[in-house]
VEXDREN-2710 file (C-alpha; in Angstrom, 1 decimal):
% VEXDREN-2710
k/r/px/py/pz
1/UNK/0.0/0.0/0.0
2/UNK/1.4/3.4/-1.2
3/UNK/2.2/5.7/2.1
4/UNK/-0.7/8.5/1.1
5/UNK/-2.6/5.5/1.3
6/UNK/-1.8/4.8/4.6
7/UNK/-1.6/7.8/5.9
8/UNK/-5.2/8.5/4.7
9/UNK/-6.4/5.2/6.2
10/UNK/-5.3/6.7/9.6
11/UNK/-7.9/9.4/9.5
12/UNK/-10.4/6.6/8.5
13/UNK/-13.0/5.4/11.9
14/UNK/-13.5/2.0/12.1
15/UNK/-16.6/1.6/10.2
16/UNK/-14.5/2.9/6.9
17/UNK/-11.7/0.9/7.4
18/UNK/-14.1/-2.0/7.3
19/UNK/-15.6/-1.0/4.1
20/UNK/-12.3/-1.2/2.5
21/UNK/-11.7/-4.7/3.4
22/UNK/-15.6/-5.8/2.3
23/UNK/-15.2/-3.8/-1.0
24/UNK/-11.7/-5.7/-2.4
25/UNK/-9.9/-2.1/-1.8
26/UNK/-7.5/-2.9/1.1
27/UNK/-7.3/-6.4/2.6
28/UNK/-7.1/-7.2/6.1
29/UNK/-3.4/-7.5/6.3
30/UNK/-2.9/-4.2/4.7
31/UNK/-4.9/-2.7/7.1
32/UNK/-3.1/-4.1/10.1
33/UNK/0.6/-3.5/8.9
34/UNK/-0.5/0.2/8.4
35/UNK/-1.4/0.0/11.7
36/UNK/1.5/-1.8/12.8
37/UNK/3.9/0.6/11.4
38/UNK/2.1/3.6/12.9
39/UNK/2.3/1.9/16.4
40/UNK/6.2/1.5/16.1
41/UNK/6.8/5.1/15.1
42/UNK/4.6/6.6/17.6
43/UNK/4.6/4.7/20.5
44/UNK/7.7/5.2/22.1
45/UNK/6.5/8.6/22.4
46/UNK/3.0/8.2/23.5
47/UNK/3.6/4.8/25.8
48/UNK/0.5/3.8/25.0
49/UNK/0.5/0.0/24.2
50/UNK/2.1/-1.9/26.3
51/UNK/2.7/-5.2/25.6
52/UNK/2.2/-5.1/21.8
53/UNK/1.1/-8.5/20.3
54/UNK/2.4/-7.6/16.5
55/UNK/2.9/-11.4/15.3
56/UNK/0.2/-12.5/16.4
57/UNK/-1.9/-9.8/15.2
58/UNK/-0.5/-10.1/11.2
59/UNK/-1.3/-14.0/11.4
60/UNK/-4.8/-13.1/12.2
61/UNK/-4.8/-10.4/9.8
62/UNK/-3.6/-13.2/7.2
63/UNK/-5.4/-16.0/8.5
64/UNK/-8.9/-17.5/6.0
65/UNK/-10.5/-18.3/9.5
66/UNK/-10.5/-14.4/10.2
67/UNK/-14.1/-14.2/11.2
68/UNK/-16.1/-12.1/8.3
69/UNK/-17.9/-10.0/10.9
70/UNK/-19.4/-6.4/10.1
71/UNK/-15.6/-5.2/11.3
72/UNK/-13.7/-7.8/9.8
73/UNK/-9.7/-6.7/9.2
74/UNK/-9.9/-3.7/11.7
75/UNK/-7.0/-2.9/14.0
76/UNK/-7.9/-2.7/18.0
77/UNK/-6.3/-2.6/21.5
78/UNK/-7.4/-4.2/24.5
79/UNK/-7.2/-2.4/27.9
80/UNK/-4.7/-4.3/30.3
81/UNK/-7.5/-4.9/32.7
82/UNK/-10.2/-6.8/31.9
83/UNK/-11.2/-8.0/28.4
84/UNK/-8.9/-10.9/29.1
85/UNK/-7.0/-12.5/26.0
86/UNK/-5.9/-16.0/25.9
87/UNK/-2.2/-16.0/26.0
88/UNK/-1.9/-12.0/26.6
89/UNK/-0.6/-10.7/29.6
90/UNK/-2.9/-9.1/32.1
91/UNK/-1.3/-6.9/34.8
92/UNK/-4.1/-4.6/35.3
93/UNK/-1.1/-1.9/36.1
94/UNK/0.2/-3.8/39.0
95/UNK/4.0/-4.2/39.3
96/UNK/3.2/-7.5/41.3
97/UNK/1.6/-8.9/38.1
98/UNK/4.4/-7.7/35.8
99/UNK/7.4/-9.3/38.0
100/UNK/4.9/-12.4/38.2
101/UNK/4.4/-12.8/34.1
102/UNK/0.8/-13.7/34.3
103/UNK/-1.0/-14.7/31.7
104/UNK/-4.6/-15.2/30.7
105/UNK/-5.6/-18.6/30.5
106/UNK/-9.4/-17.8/28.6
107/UNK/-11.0/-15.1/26.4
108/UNK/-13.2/-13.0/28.1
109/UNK/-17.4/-13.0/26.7
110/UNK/-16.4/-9.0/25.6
111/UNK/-13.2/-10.5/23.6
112/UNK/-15.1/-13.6/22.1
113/UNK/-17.6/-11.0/20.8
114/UNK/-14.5/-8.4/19.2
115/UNK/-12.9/-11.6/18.1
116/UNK/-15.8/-12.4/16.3
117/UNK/-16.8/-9.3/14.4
118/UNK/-13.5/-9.6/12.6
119/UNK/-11.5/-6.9/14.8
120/UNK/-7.6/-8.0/15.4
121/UNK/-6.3/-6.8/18.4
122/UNK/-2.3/-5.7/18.2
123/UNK/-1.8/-5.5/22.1
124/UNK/-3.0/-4.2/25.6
125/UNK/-2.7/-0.5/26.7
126/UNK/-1.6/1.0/29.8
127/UNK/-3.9/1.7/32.9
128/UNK/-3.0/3.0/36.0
129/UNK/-2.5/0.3/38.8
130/UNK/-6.0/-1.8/39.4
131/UNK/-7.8/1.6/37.3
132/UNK/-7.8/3.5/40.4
133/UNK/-6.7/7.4/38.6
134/UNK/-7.8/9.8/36.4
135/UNK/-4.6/9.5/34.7
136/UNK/-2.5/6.1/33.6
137/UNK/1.0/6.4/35.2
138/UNK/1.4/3.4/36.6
139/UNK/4.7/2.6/38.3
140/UNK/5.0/-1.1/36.5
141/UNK/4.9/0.4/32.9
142/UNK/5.3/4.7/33.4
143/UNK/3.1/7.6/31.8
144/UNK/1.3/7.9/28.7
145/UNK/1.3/11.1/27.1
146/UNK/-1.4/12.8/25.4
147/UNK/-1.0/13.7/21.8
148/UNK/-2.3/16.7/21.6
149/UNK/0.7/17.9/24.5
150/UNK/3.4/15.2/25.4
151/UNK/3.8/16.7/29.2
152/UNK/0.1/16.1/29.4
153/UNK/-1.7/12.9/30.7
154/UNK/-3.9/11.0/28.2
155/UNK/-6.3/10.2/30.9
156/UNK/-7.4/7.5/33.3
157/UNK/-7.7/4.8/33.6
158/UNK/-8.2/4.0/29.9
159/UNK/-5.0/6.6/29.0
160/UNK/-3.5/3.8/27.2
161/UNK/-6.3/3.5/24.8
162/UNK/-7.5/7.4/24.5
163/UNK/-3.7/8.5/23.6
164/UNK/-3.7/5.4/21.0
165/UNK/-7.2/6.4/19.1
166/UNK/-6.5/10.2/19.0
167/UNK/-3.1/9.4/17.8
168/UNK/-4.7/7.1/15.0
169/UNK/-2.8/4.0/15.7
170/UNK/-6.4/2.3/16.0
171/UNK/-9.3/4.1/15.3
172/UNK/-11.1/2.4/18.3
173/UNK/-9.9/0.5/21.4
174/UNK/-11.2/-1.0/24.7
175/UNK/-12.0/0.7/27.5
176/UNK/-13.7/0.8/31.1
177/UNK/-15.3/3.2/33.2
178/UNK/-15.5/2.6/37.0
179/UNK/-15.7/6.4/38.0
180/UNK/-15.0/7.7/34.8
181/UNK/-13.0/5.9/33.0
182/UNK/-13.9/6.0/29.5
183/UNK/-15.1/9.4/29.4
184/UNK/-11.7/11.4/30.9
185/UNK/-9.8/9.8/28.3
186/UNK/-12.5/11.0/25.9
187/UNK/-12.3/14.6/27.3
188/UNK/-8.9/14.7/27.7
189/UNK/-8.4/13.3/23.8
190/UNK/-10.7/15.0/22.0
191/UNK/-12.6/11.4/21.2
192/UNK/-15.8/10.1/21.9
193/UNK/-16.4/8.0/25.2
194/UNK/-20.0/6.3/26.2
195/UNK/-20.1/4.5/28.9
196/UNK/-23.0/2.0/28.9
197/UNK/-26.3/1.3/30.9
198/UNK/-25.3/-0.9/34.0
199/UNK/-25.6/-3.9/32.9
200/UNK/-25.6/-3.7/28.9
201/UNK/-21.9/-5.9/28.4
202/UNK/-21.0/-8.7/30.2
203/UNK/-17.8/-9.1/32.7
204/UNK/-18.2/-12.5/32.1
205/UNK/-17.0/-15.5/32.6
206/UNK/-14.3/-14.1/35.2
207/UNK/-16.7/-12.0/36.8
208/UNK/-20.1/-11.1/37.2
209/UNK/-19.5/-7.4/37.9
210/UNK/-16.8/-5.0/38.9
211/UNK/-17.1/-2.3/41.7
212/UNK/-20.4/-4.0/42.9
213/UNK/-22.0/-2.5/39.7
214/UNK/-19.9/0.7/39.3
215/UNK/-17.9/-0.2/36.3
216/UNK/-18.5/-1.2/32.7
217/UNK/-16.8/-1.8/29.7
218/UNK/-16.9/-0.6/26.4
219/UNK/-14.4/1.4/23.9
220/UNK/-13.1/4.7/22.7
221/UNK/-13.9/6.1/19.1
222/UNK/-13.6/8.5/16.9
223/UNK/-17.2/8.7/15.6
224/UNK/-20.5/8.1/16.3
225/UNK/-20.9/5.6/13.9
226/UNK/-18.6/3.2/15.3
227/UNK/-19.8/3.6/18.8
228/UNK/-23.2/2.1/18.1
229/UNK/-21.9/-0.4/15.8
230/UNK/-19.7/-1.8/18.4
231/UNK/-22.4/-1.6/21.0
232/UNK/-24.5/-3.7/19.0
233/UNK/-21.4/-6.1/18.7
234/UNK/-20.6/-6.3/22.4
235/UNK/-23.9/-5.7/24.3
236/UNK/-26.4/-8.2/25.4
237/UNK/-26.4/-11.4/28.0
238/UNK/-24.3/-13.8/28.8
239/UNK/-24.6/-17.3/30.1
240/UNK/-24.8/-16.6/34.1
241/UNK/-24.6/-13.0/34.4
242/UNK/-26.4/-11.8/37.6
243/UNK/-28.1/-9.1/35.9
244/UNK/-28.6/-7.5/32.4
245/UNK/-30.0/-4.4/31.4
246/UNK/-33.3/-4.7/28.8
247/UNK/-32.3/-5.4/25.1
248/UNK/-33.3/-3.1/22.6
249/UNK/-36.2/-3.3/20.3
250/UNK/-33.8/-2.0/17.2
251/UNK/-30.0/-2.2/16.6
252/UNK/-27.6/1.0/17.8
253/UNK/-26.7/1.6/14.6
254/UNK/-30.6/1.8/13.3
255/UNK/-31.5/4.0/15.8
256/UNK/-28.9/6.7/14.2
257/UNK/-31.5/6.9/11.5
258/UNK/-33.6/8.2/13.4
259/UNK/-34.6/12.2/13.9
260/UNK/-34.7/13.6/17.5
261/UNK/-38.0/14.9/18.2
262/UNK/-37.4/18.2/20.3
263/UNK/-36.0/17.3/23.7
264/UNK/-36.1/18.9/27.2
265/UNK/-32.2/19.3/28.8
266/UNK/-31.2/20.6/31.5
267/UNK/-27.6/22.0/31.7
268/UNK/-24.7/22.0/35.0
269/UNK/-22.3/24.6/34.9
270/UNK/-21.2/24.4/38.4
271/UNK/-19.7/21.3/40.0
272/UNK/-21.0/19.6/43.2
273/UNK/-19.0/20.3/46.7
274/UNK/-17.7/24.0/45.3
275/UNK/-15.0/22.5/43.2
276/UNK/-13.8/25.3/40.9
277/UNK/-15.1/24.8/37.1
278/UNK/-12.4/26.3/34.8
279/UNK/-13.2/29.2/32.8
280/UNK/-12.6/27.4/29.2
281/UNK/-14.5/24.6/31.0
282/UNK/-17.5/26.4/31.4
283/UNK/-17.3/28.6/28.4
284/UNK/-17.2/25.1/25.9
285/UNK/-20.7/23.8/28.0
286/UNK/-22.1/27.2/27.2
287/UNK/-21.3/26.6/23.3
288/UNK/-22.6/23.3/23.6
289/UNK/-25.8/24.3/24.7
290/UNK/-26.4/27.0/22.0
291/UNK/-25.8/24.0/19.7
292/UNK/-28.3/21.9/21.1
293/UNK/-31.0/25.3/21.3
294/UNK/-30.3/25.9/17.2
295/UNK/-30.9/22.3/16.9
296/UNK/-34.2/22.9/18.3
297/UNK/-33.9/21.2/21.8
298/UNK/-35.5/23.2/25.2
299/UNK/-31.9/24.0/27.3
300/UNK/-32.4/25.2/30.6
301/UNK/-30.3/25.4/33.7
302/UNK/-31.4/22.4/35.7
303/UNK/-29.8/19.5/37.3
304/UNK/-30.7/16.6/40.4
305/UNK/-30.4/17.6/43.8
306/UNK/-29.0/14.7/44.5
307/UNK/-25.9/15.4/42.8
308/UNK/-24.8/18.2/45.2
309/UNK/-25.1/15.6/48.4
310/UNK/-21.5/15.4/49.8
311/UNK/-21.8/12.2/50.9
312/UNK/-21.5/10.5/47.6
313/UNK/-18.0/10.2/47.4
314/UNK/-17.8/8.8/50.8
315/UNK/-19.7/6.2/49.7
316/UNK/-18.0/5.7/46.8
317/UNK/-14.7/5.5/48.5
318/UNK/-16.3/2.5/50.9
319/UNK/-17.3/0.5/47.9
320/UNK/-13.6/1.1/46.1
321/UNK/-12.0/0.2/48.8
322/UNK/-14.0/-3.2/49.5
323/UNK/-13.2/-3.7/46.0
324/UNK/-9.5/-2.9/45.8
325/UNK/-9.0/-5.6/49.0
326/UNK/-10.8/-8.1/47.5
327/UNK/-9.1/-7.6/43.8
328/UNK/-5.3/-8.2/45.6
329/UNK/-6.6/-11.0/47.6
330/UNK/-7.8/-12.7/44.5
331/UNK/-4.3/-11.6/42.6
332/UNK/-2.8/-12.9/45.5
333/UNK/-4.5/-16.5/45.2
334/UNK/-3.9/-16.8/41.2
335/UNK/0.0/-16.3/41.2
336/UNK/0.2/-18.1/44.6
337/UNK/1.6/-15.5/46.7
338/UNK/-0.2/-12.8/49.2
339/UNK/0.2/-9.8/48.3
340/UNK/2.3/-7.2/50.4
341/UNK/2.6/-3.8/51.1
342/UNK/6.1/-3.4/49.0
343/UNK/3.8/-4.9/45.9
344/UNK/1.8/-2.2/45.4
345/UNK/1.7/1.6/45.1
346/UNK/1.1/3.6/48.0
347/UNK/-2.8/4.3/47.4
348/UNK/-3.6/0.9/46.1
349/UNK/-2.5/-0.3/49.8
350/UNK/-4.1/2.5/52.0
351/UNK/-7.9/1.8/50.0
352/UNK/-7.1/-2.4/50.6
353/UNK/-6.6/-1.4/54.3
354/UNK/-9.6/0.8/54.5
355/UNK/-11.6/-1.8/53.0
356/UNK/-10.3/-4.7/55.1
357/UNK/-11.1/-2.6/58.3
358/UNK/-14.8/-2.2/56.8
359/UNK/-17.3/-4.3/58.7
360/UNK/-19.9/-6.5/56.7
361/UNK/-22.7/-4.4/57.8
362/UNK/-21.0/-0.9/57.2
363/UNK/-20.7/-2.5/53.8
364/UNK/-24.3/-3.3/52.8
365/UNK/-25.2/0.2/54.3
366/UNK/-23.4/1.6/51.3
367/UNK/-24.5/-0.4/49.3
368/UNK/-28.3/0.4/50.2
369/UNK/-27.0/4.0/50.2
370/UNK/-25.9/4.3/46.6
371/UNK/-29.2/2.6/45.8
372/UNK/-31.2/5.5/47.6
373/UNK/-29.1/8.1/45.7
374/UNK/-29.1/6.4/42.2
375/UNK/-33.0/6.5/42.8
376/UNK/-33.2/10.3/44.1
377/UNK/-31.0/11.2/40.6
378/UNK/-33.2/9.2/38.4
379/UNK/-36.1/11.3/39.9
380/UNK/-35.2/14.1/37.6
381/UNK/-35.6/12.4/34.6
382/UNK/-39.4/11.1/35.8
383/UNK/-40.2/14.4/36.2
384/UNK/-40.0/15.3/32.6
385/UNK/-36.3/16.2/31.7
386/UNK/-34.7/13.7/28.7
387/UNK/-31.7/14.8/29.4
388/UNK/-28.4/15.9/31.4
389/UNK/-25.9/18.3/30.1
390/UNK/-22.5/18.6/32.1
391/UNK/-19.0/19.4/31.5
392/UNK/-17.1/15.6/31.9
393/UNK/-14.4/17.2/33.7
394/UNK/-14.0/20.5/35.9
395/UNK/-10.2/20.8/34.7
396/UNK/-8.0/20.5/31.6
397/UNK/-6.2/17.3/31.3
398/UNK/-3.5/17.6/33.9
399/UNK/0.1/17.4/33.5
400/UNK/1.8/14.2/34.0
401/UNK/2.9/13.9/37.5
402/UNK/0.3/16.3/39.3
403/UNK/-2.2/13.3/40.3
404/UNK/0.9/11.0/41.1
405/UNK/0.9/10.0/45.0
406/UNK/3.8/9.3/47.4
407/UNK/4.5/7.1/50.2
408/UNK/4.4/10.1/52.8
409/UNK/1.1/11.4/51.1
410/UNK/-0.4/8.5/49.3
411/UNK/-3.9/10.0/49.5
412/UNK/-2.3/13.3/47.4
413/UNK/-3.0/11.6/43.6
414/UNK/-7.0/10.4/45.3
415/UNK/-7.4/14.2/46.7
416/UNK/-6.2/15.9/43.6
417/UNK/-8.7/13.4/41.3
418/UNK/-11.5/15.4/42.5
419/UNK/-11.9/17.6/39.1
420/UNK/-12.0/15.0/36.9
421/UNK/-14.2/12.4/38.8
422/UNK/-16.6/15.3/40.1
423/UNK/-19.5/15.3/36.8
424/UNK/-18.9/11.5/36.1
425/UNK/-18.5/9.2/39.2
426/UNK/-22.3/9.8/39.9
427/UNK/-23.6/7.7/37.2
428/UNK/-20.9/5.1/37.7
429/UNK/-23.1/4.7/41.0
430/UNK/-26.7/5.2/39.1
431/UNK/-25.5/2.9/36.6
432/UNK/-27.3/5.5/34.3
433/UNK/-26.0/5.6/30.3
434/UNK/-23.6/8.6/29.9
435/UNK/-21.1/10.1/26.8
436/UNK/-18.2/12.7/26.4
437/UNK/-18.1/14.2/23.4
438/UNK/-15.1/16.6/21.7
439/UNK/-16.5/19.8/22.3
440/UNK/-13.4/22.7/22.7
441/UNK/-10.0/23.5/23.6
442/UNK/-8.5/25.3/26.1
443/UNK/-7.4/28.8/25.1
444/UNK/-4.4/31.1/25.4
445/UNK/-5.9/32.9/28.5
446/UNK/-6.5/29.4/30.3
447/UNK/-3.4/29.6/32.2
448/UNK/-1.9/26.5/30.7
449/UNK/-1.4/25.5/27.0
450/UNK/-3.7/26.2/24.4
451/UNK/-5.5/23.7/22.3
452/UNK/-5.9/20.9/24.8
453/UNK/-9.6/18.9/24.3
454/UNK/-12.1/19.6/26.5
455/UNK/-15.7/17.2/26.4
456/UNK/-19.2/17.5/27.1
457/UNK/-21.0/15.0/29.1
458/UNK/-24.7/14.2/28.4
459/UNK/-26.6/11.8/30.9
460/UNK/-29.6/10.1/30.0
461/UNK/-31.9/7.8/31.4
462/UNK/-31.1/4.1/32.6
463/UNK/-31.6/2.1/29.3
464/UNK/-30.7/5.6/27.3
465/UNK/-27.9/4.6/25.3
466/UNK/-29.8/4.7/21.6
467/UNK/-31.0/9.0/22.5
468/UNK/-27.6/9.7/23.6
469/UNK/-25.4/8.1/20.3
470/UNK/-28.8/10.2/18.4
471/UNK/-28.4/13.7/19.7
472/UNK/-24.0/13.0/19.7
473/UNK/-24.9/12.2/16.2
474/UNK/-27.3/15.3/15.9
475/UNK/-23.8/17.4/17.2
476/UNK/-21.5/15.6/15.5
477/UNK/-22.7/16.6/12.4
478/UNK/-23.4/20.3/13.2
479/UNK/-20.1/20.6/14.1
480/UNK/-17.8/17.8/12.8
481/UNK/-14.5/17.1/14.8
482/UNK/-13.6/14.3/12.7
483/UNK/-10.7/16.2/11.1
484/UNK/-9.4/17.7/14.4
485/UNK/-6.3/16.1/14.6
486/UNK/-3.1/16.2/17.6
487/UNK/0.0/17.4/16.8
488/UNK/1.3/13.6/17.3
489/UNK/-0.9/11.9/14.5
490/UNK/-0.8/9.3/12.3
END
């Protein structure tokens, strides 16, 4: 393939790329050497792949039992935490992991189903240690940088994969979203992050959920297009999963067809517990909502009560915590070995030791609590708004180093989180359907560099995934940011 060839296939979203193989134009293996060979040039840089799986990936690419699904040839990453790949590491960003070589022994249900619509996966991208940051700089593998500014993080905890789709390595990639996971890195990399319904994709068969319901998996994009493509690929039930959210009545992708009737939206520009919104923060919400006015939708300055109760984080500390004890217990039994304070990074061992000091019953009060407040945020939508209009983050993406914590302060990385959790952690605990979308950059009066991405959030209704990709694709089109590309591209 000539080089203006590939460079233009970098620009291409999934759902292009896939029409080239289909149509005769560009065969799989073309498609993944491009890909290859963008990875090697730009990855020392970025540190966004981790342990690449090249060979592998261009036997696949060449393979006749490459499965002719609707993304057949496509280049992807996998997170390095869940999404487990037979025969691929997984060390979830754990240096304990790393020193111990683990390997997966099985595909996960979420791989079966990418394996199966034709993607080829060249590796597994970085993620802070156990997903616990806003920004992946995990001591095991180090920082990855943001291609739109190198001393800039990509995000967390799916910085591996947001810095490797805006740099157009891939044009999509795996991802999770525990507090906020998929949509930082979509903020922070000008790319398009839903997070899905609780429920919608399957942690299965290694788990039944993550985070007692906080977290999901899904992917990062470029486009619309590909986001409800892939959801129709990955979502749905799986042999023993504890619960499911409701199936749809059309595919994603159909429902893109469809016009938006006028909708009501109410719009945040203030963040819960007086954390400071910044000025080209609130200034790209306030374009954003023009937008959606001249695309005929009611905006007005509403949001839940529920989302300014303080005690939300609290409880979603307790549940963390539980979680983070129990996930290096359960490391500890697969390699063999308990795992130690020296093993792990100063935070990751302060939240196991709040959570092993937890009682049972403080536990399930929680629990019932974050049930009572996903019900008193759902309220607003009963009572007649469609949807939520936020910014995904308070702050520009930081600069590698500022959310890092140390053994005298390990709490310092947690403490300074609080901007870019603050608009997205709430509906990790409603399990409501949620999506950043490139909206902005920061300017030359910011007080840091200009022409970092800065994302919308909009927040719709448990089961609201199909009105959310419609009104992104409603925005996308009125104003494209397809061709917005980082410096570090391609």
């Amino acid at each position: 393939m000539p080089v203006e060839a590939r460079d233009g296939i970098a620009k291409l979203d999934a759902t292009a790329q896939a029409a080239l193989v289909r149509s005769g134009e560009v065969s799989a293996a073309e498609l993944v050497d491009a890909a290859i060979e963008r990875l090697e040039r730009l990855n020392p840089t970025l540190n966004a792949v981790i342990h690449p799986a090249l060979e592998r990936a261009r036997a696949r690419a060449r393979s006749s039992a490459l499965p002719a699904g609707p993304l057949q040839g496509v280049p992807f990453l996998m997170k390095d935490i869940g999404g487990e790949e037979a025969g691929q590491p997984v060390h979830a960003g754990m240096a304990f992991l790393k020193r111990a070589g683990w390997i997966a022994e099985h595909d996960s249900y979420f791989t079966q189903k990418i394996v199966a619509a034709g993607l080829i996966s060249l590796g597994r991208t970085n993620t802070p240690e156990l997903a616990l940051l806003p920004t992946s700089e995990p001591e095991a593998y180090g920082p990855t940088r943001n291609p739109w500014h190198r001393e800039h993080s990509a995000g967390g905890s799916s910085g591996g994969a947001g810095a490797a789709v805006a740099a157009g390595i891939v044009p999509a990639a795996h991802a999770s979203d525990g507090g906020g996971s998929i949509r930082g890195p979509a903020s922070m990399c000008g790319l398009l992050g839903l997070k899905p319904t609780r429920g919608r994709n399957s942690f299965g068969p290694g788990l039944g959920e993550r985070w007692n319901g906080f977290s999901c998996e899904f992917v990062l994009t470029r486009s619309v297009r590909d986001a409800a493509a892939l959801l129709d690929i990955v979502s749905g039930p799986m042999p023993g999963d504890p619960y499911f959210a409701a199936q749809q009545d059309e595919s994603f992708v159909s429902a893109l067809s469809r016009p938006v009737a006028p909708l009501r939206i109410g719009v945040m520009l203030r963040a819960p517990r007086g954390i400071e919104v910044h000025p080209d923060v609130v200034a790209t919400v306030e374009r954003q909502a023009r937008q959606l006015e001249t695309l005929g939708h009611k905006v007005e300055q509403s949001h839940p009560e529920a989302l300014d109760d303080a005690a939300t984080v609290g409880h979603y500390v307790n549940i963390v915590a539980a979680n983070v004890a129990r996930a290096l217990d359960a490391w500890g039994e697969k390699v063999g070995r308990t795992v130690t304070q020296s093993d792990v990074e100063p935070l990751t061992w302060l939240l196991a030791e709040r959570g092993r000091e937890m009682p049972a019953p403080e536990l399930l009060a929680t629990i019932e609590r974050v049930h009572g407040f996903g019900r008193r945020l759902a309220q607003w939508w009963c009572d007649g708004f469609d949807l939520l209009l936020t910014p995904t983050q308070a702050a520009p993406p930081p600069r590698i180093g500022l959310l890092g914590s140390t053994p005298e302060e390990p709490l310092r990385g947690f403490l300074r989180s609080a901007p870019y959790g603050v608009f997205t952690l709430p509906f990790n605990l409603s399990g409501q359907p949620a999506v950043s979308l490139p909206a902005g950059y920061t300017s030359d009066e910011g007080g840091g560099p200009a022409g970092l991405p800065l994302g919308t959030q909009l927040v719709a209704p448990y089961g609201g995934e199909a009105l959310l990709l419609r009104v992104a694709a409603q925005l996308e089109q009125a104003g494209p940011w397809a061709d917005r590309l980082p410096p570090l591209f391609g």
